[in-house]
C-alpha positions in Angstrom: 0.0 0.0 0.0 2.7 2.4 0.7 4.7 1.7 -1.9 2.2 2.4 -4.4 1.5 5.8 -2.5 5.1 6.5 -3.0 4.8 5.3 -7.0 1.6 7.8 -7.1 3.3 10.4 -5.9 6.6 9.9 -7.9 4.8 9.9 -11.2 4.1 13.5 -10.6 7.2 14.7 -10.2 9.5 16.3 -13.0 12.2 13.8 -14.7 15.6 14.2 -12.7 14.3 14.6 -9.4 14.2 14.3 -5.5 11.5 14.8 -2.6 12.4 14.8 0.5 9.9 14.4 3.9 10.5 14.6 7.6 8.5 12.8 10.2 9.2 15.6 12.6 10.0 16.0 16.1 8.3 16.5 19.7 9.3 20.1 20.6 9.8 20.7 24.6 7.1 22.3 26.9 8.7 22.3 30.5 12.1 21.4 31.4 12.8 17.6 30.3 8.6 17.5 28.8 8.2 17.4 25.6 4.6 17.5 23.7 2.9 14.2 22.3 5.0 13.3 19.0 2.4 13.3 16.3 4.0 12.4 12.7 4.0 14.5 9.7 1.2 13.4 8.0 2.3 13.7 4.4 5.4 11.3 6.0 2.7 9.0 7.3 1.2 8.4 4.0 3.7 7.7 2.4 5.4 5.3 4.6 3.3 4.0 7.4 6.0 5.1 10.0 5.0 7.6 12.7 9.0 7.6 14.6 10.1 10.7 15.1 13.6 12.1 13.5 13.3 10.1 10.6 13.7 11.0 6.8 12.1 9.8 3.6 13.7 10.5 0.2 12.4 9.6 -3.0 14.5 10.2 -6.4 13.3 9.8 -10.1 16.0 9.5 -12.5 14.9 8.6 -16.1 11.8 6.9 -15.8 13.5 5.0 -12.9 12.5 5.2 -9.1 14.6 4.9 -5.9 14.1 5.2 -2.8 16.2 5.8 1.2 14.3 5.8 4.3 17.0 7.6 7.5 16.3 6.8 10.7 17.9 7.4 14.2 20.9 4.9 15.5 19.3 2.7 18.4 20.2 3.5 21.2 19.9 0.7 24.4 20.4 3.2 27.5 17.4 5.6 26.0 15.7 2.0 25.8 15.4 1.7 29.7 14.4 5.0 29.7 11.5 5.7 27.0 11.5 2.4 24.5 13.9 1.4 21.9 13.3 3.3 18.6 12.5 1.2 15.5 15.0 -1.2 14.0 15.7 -1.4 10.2 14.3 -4.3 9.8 10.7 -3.5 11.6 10.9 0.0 9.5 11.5 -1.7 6.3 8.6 -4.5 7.5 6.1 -1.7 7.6 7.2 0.9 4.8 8.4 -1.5 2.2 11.4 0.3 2.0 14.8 -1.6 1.7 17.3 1.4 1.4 18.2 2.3 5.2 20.4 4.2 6.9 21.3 6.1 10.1 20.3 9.9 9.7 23.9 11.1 10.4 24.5 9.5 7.0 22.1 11.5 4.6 24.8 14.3 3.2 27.1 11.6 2.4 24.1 9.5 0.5 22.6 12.7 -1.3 26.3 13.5 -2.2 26.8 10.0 -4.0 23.5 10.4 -5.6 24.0 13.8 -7.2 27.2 12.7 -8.4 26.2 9.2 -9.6 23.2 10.1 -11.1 22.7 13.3 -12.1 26.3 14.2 -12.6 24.7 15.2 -16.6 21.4 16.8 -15.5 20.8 19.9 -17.2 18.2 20.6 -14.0 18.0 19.3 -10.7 14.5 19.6 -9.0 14.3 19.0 -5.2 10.6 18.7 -4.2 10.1 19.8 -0.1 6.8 20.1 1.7 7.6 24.6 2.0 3.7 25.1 3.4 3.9 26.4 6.9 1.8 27.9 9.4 3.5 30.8 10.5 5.7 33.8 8.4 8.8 33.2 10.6 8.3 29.3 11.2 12.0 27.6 10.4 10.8 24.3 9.7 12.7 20.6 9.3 12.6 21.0 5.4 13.3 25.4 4.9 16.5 24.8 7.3 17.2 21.9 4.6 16.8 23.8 1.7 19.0 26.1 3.1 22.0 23.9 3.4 21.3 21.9 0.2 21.5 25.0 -1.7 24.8 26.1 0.0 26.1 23.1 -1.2 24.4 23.2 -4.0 23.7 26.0 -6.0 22.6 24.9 -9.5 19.5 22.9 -7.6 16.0 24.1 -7.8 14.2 24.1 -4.5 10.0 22.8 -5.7 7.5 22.9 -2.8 6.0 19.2 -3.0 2.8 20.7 -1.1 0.7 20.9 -3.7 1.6 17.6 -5.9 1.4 15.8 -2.1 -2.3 17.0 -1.5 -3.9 16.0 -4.8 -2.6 12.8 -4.1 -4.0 12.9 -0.1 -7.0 13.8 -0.9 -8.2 10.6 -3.1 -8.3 8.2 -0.2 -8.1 4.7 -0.8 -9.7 1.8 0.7 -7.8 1.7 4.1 -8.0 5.2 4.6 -11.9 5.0 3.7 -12.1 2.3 6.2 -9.8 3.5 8.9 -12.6 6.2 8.7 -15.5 4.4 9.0 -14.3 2.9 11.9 -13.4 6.8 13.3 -16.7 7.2 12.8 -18.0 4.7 14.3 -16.7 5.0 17.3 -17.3 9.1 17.3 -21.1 7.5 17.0 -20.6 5.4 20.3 -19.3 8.0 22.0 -21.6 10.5 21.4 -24.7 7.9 22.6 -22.9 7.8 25.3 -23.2 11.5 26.1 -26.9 11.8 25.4 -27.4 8.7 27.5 -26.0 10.5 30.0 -27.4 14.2 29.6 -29.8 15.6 31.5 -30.7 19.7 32.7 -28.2 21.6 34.3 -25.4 19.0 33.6 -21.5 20.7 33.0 -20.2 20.7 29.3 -16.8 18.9 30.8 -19.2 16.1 32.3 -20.8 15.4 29.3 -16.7 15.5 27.8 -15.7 13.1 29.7 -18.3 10.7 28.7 -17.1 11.0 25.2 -13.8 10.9 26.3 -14.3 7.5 28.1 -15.7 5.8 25.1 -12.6 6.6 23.1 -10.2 5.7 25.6 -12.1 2.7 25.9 -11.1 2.3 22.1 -7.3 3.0 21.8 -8.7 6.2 19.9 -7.6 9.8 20.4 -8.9 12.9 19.9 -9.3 14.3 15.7 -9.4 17.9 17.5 -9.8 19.6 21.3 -13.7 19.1 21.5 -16.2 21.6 21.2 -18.8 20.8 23.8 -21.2 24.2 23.9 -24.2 24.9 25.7 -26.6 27.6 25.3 -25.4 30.8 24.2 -21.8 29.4 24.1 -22.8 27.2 21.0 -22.9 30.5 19.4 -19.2 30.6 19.3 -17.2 28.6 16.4 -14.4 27.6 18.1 -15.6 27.5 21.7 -13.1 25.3 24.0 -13.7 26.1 27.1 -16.4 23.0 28.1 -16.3 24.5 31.6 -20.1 25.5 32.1 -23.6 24.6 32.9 -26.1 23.4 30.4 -29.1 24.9 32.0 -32.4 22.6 31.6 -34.2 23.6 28.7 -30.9 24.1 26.6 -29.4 22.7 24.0 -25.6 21.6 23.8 -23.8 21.5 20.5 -21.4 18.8 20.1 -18.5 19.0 17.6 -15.9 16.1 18.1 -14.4 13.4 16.7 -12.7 9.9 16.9 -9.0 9.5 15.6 -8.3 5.5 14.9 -5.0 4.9 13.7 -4.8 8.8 12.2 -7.6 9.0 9.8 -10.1 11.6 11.6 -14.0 11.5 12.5 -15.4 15.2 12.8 -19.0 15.0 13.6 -21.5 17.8 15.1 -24.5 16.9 16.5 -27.2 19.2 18.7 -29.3 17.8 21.2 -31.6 19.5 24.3 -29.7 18.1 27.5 -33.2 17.6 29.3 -34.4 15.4 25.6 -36.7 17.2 24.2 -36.4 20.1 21.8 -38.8 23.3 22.9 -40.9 24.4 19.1 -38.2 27.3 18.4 -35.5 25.2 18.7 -37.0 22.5 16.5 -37.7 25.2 13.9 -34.3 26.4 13.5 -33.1 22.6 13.7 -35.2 21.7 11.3 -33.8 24.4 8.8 -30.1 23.2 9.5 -31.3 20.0 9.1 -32.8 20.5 5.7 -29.8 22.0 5.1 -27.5 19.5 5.5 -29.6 17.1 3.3 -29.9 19.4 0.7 -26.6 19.9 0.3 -25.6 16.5 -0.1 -28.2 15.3 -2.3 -26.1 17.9 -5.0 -22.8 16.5 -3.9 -20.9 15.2 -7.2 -17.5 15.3 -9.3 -16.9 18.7 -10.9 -18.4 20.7 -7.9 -16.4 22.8 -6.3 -16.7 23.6 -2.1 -17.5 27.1 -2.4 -20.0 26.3 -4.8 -22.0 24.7 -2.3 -21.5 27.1 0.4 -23.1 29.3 -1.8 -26.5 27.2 -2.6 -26.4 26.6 1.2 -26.5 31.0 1.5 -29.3 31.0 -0.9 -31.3 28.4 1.0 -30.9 30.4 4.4 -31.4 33.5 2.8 -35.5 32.1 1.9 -35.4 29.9 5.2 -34.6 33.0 7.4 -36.8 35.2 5.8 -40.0 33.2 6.0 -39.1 32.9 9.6 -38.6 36.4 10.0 -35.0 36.5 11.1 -33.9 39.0 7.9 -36.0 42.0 9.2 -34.1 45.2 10.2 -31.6 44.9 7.5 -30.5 41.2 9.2 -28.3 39.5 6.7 -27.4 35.2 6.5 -24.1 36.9 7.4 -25.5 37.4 11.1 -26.7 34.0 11.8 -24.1 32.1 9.3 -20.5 32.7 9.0 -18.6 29.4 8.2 -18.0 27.7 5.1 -20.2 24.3 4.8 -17.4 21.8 3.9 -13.9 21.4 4.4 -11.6 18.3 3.4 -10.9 15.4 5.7 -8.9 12.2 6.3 -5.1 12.4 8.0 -6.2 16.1 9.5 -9.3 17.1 10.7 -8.8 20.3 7.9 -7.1 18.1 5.3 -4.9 19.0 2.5 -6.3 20.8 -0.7 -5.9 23.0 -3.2 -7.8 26.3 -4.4 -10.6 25.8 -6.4 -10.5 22.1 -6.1 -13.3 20.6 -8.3 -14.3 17.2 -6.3 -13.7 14.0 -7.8 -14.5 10.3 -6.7 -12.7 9.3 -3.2 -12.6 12.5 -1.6 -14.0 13.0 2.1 -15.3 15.8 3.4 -17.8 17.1 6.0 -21.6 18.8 5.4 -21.8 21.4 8.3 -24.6 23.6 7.7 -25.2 26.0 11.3 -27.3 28.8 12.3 -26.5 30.9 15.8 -29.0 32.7 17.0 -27.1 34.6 20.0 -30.0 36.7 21.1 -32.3 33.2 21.7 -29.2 31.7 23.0 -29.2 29.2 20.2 -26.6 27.3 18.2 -27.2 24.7 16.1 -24.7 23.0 14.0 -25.2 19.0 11.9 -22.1 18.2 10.4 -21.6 14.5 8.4 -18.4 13.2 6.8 -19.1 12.1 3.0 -17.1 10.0 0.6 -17.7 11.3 -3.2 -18.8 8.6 -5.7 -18.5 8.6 -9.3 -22.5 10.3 -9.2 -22.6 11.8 -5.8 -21.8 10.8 -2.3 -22.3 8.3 0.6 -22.6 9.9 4.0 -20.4 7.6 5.9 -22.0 9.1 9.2 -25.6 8.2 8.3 -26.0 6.0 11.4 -25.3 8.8 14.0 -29.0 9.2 14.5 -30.1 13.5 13.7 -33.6 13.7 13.4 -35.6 15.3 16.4 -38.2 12.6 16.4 -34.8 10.1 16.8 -33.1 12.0 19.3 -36.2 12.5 21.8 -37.3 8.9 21.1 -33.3 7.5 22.1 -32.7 9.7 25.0 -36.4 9.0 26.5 -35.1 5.6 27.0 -32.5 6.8 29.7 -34.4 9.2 31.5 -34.8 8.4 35.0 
């Protein structure tokens, strides 16, 4: 599997070539802490390792493909300490790579390359993941670049970025399954909370009984969860789970399941006390229709925005038959996210502007509406998997019909 992800990837890449990807490292919080490792995805992919320190390169030299995986030396007194790191022989078990060597050794093997193979290249193209987060943000492969082209000048320096996420975002079957079973789990979880709900319960109570399901499940966390109630659903990004849900409220619910890194992200709304008051089921009913509207048009050729956009014009006649765009009141005010982004290795996958979808890609349906006066916010979000003439909502069986909800959380009321 990953060494036809590497072959996918390699047949986009100019003749005469290189591409070069770090696994990253762990930086240091407190004094001898450091943060949980997480692998660079685009590493991942490609090579099924998640160590950290280690480096992949791939190399295309007329028509024909090579390939070098670098790791770190082991080490047996940081064994009794933290674990052995991997041996060659377990790396080249899981990657399918044959070619490997102790990081310390990578100048010297790039060096015998250049020289061996491309000693006649009119042009040189080194591919390196160059997207970044922040202006200033010196990462593994700019402080690499700088040194290759010290050494080398007459290289050119390609950012792989693009190339890499075309390739990430048609997921194939173990990523589509890996997913399912995210999801999956994200669905246990969550009956788990709205077993457990009831009026004036805390936001990090009802956490920790999604928490518990996934621990339960060797699964962690796609993203910090968003567990909102009331008026605090009314905010995007709200993280602080620290509150009451008052009886009578609702609690918006935005979380997901990661199983072996491919990424659940899921909103659901429920009333804590089970049972929806008529305005709240009016404006759930709207984001409902919503959502299902806007995946019965998913198909290949459409582009994201293009369906934020028919999702505007739906809200725009929803809200005004409901009265909400009196008093010069735009969608804008009660609507101010986009419906869809990518997913799979990160919960806001890879992609490019202006993608136009095409069969394999995942992605979510998040339609919301936050109505801050009425303390109300209301978001559904599924995750779908395009098909050659539309989609399959791989999150179909997290129930998200009123009539469901009441109906399962009546059955552990007290």
């Amino acid at each position: 599997m990953f060494q036809e992800r590497r072959k996918r990837f390699s047949d986009q890449l100019s003749d005469d070539s290189l591409a070069l990807f770090f696994s990253g490292k762990a930086p240091y919080k407190l004094g001898d802490e450091k943060y949980p490792f997480a692998a660079d995805r685009s590493f991942y992919w490609l090579s099924g390792l998640d160590k950290e320190n280690m480096i992949l390169l791939l190399g295309k030299c007329h028509g024909q493909y090579f390939e070098y995986l670098f790791i770190e030396p082991y080490d047996e007194i940081l064994a009794k300490w933290v674990g052995g790191r991997i041996l060659p022989k377990e790396a080249a078990d899981i990657s399918g790579i044959t070619s490997i060597y102790e990081c310390s050794e990578i100048w010297d093997i790039l060096a015998s390359l250049l020289s061996r193979n491309f000693n006649n290249s009119l042009q040189l193209d080194v591919y390196l993941d160059l997207s970044k987060q922040e202006a200033n943000q010196q990462t593994a492969a700019i402080n690499f670049a700088t040194k290759l082209k010290a050494l080398y000048p007459y290289v050119y320096i390609l950012n792989s970025a693009p190339i890499m996420a075309r390739a990430r975002m048609i997921k194939d079957e173990d990523e589509i399954n890996k997913l399912k079973q995210a999801i999956h789990i994200t669905d246990l979880a969550i009956q788990n909370m709205m077993k457990n709900a009831h009026g004036n319960i805390s936001e990090n109570e009802l956490e920790a009984h999604f928490d518990f399901v996934l621990k339960c499940n060797l699964c962690d966390h796609s993203f910090p969860s968003i567990i909102a109630g009331g008026k605090n659903a009314t905010i995007l990004h709200y993280d602080s789970n620290d509150q009451i849900v008052k009886d009578g409220e609702m609690v918006l619910c935005d979380l997901g399941a990661s199983y072996k890194y491919l990424n659940a992200d899921i909103t659901r709304t429920f009333p804590v006390n089970g049972k929806f008051t008529p305005r709240q089921r009016q404006i759930y009913d709207i984001v409902l229709r919503g959502n299902k509207m806007i995946m019965a048009m998913v198909k290949p050729g459409l582009t994201l925005r293009q369906l934020n956009n028919e999702l505007i014009s739906f809200y725009e006649k929803e809200l005004t038959a409901i009265g909400l765009l009196n008093n010069d009141k735009t969608v804008n005010d009660y609507y101010w996210h986009g419906v869809s982004h990518m997913l799979g290795l990160e919960t806001h996958d890879v992609t490019v502007a202006n993608y136009q979808l095409e069969p394999g890609n995942v992605f979510t349906i998040e339609p919301g509406l936050y109505l801050e006066d009425e303390n109300i916010g209301i978001r559904i979000e599924d995750n779908v998997l395009v098909t050659p003439d539309g989609c399959i909502n791989l999150s179909k069986d997290i129930i998200k019909e009123p009539d469901e909800i009441e109906a399962f959380m009546a059955q552990y009321k007290k």
